[in-house]
N, C-alpha and C positions, 0 to 999 in steps of 0.2 A: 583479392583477399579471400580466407574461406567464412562461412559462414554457415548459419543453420536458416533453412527456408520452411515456408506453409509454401505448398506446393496447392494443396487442394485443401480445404475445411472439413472436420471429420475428427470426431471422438476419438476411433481409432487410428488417425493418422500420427505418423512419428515427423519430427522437422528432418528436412533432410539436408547433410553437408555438403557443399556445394561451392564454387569459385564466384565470387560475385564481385558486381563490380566497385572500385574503389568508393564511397559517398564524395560527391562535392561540394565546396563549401557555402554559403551565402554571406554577404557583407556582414552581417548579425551572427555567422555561427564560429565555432572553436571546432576544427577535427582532431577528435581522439582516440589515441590508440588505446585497445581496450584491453585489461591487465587482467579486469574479471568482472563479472556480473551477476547481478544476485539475482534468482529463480522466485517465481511468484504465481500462486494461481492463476492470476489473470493471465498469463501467460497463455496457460491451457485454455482458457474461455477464450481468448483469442483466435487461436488455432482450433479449436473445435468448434467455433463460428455463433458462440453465443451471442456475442457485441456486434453481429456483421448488420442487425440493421441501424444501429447510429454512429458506429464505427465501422463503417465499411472497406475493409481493406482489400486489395482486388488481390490476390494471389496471383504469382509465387513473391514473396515478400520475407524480409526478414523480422524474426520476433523478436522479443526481450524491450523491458524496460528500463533495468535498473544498470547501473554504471559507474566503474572507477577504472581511472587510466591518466592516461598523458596526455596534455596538447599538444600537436603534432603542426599544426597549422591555422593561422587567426585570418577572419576574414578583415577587409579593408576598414568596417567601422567598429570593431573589437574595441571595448576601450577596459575592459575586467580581467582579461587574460593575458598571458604571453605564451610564449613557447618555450616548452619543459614545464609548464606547471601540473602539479598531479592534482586533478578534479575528479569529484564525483557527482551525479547527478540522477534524476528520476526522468529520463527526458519525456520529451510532449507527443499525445495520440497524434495519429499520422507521420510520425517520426520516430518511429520505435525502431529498434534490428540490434539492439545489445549483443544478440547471440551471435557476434563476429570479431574481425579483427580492429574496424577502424567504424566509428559513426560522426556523423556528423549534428551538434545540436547549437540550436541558440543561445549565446553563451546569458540570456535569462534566466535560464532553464538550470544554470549550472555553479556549483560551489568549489571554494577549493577545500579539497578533501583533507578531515582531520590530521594532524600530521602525525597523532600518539597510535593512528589506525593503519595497520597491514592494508591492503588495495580490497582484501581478500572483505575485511570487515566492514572497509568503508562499501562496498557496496552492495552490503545486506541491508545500508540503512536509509538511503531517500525513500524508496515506497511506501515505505511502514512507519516510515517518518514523518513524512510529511502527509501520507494519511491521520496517523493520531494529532499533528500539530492542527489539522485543519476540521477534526471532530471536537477535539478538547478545547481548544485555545480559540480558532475564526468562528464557527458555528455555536459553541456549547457558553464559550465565555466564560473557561471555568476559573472557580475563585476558591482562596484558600477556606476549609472548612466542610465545603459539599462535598457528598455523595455519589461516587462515581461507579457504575455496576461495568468491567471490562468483559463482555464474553470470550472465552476461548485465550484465556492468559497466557499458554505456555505457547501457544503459535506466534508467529513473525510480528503480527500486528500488536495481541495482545500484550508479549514482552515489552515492546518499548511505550506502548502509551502505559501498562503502571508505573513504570520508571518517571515518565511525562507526567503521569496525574500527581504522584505524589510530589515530587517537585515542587508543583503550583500549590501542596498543599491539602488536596483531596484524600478522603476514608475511601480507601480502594476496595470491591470487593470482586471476586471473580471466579471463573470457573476452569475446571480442570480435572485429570484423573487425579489419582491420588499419586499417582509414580510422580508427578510434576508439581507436588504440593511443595515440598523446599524449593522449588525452583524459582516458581512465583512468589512464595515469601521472599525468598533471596532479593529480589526485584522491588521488592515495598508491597504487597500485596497485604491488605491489613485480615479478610474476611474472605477462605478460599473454601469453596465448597465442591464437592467432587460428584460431578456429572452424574455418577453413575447407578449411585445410592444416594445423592437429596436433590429437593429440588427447590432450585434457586426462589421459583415465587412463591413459597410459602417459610422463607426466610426471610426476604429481602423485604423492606415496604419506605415508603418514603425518599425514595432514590431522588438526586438533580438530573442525574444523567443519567444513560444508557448507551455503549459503543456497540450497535448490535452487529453479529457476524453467523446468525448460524440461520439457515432457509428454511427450515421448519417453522409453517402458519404458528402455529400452538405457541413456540419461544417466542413470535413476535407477539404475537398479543398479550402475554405473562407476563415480557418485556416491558410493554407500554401501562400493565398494571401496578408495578411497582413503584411507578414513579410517583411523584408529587404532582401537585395540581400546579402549572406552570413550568414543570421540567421538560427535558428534554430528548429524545431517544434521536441517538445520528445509528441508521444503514447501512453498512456497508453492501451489503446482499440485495436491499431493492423491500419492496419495487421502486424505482424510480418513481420519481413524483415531474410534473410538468414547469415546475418552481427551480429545479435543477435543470431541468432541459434546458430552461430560457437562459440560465444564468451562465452555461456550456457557449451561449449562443445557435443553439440549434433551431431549426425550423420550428413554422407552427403550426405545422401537423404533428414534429414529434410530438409540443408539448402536450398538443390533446392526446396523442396515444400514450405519454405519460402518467398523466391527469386519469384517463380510464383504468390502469394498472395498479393504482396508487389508492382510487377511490375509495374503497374499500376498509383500508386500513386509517386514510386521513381520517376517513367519520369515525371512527373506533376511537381515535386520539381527539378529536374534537368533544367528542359524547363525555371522555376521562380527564378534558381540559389538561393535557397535555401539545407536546409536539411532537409532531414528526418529520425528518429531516432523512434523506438520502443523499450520500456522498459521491458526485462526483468527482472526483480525487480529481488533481492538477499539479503538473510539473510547475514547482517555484521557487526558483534559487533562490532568492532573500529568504525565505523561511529555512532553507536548508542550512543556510547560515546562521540563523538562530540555534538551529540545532546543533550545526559545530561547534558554538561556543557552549552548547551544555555538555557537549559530549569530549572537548579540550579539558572542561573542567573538572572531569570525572564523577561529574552528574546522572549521565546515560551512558552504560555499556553497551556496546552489539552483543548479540545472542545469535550464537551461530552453533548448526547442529551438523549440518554434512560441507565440505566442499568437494566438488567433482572437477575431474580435469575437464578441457572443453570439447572432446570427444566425447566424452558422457551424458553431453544436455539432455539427449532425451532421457536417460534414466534420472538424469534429477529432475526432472520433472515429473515423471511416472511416483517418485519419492515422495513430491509436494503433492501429490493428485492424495494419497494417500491419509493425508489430515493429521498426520504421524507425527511430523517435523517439530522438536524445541527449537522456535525460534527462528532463525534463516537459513535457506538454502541457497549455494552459492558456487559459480562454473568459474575454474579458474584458465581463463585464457590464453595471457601470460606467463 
């Protein structure tokens, strides 16, 4: 089959295409032929070797995470799938290679894909999906009435958790330029302020929550001033904390090297009697099912801004590298 590879780790390296070999299955997985695949920073942190010390992937390997396609083949103890079913999924670290023709995953890992949704849309949305499913809903617990601040609305993640917060019910507020101000109100965005000319912590105060996504020290700490006393700020950016390591299951040396990363910022939230929470995201089909039944019932739309044929990967990723992207980027394979 062909495929896009990390040959070597490196900012400047590009994936390269290449004939690989077919994936095999395991008793537990579903192989599926892949129709298209959606593009995601982490990608590029991948392949540029950000994650290589607790996601150590040994190069030459294939990237990508996100996925919609077709079952092609069930292993012995399948009991969720068959063949011909059209799924989409976020599959699991150490199992990642989207950027091909066939993978193989856990069919835990894996949902069947909305059926009101193109291949193209369904798999713009497990990462982003089940990233805001697991900041708002498992960690945040959020409840109709609270205060929800989304950073960075008009990107991949930020589109679909306002869609998610308001749903549940939450005062959305968020950030963005002003070119993408209908965009995110479009979305439910109650309270949108533009990056460029205000700033959010001298508007915002008494927040529940906080979805934070932007690396700049300063925004986190702002972040974690807005809140209330007992709220919450979930990470996506870090630093990790050694409370996430443990709960990945990782060693306990990550978690201390964790814990010393993190340190910093915990006592900042401990001092403002807040929380602070970094998201290790995880592939989880039952969640993803949650979401197709919001997204069947025309609850949640996908937000897609480019798709690329699947000769193009690395420019769509060079595209996502950019910060640019309304919403999803996505490799059409098929």
């Amino acid at each position: 089959m062909k495929a896009f590879i990390v040959k070597k780790y490196g900012k400047k390296e590009k994936l390269h295409l290449t004939d690989w070999a077919e994936p095999t299955i395991n008793d537990n997985d579903v192989l599926v032929e892949i129709h298209s695949a959606g593009v995601n920073l982490l990608d590029s942190l991948i392949r540029n070797g950000e994650f290589k010390l607790f996601l150590p992937y040994k190069p030459p390997f294939v990237n990508g995470h996100d996925v919609a396609g077709v079952v092609t083949k069930i292993g012995s103890k399948v009991s969720k799938f068959k063949v011909g079913d059209e799924v989409y999924a976020r599959v699991s670290d150490y199992r990642i290679g989207t950027f091909a023709e066939y993978i193989s995953i856990d069919e835990n890992d894996v949902a069947l894909k909305p059926k009101k949704l193109s291949m193209e849309e369904a798999a713009s949305i497990p990462l982003v999906g089940l990233t805001s499913w697991q900041a708002l809903i498992e960690i945040s617990k959020l409840e109709k009435g609270q205060k929800v601040f989304i950073q960075a609305g008009s990107g991949g993640v930020g589109t679909f958790a306002i869609q998610l917060a308001k749903h549940f019910g939450a005062f959305v507020a968020t950030t963005t330029s002003s070119a993408n101000t209908a965009l995110v109100k479009s979305l439910g965005a109650d309270l949108v302020i533009d990056y460029k000319t205000q700033d959010f912590a001298t508007i915002l105060k008494d927040y529940d929550m906080v979805l934070h996504s932007n690396r700049e020290a300063k925004v986190l700490e702002d972040s974690l001033r807005i809140l209330k006393r007992g709220g919450t700020l979930v990470s996506l950016t870090g630093p990790p904390t050694g409370e996430g390591a443990k709960e990945m299951g990782m060693a306990w040396h990550f978690q201390v090297i964790m814990n010393l990363l993190s340190f910093s910022v915990r006592r900042k939230a401990k001092k403002l009697g807040v929380n602070f929470k970094f998201l290790f995201m995880r592939a989880e089909g039952n969640q993803l099912t949650e979401i197709t039944k919001l997204i069947e019932a025309g609850i949640i739309k996908p937000v897609i801004d480019k798709v690329f044929p699947f000769e193009q990967t690395n420019e769509a990723l060079e595209y996502v590298e950019t910060g640019r992207s309304r919403g999803k980027v996505v490799v059409k394979v098929k």
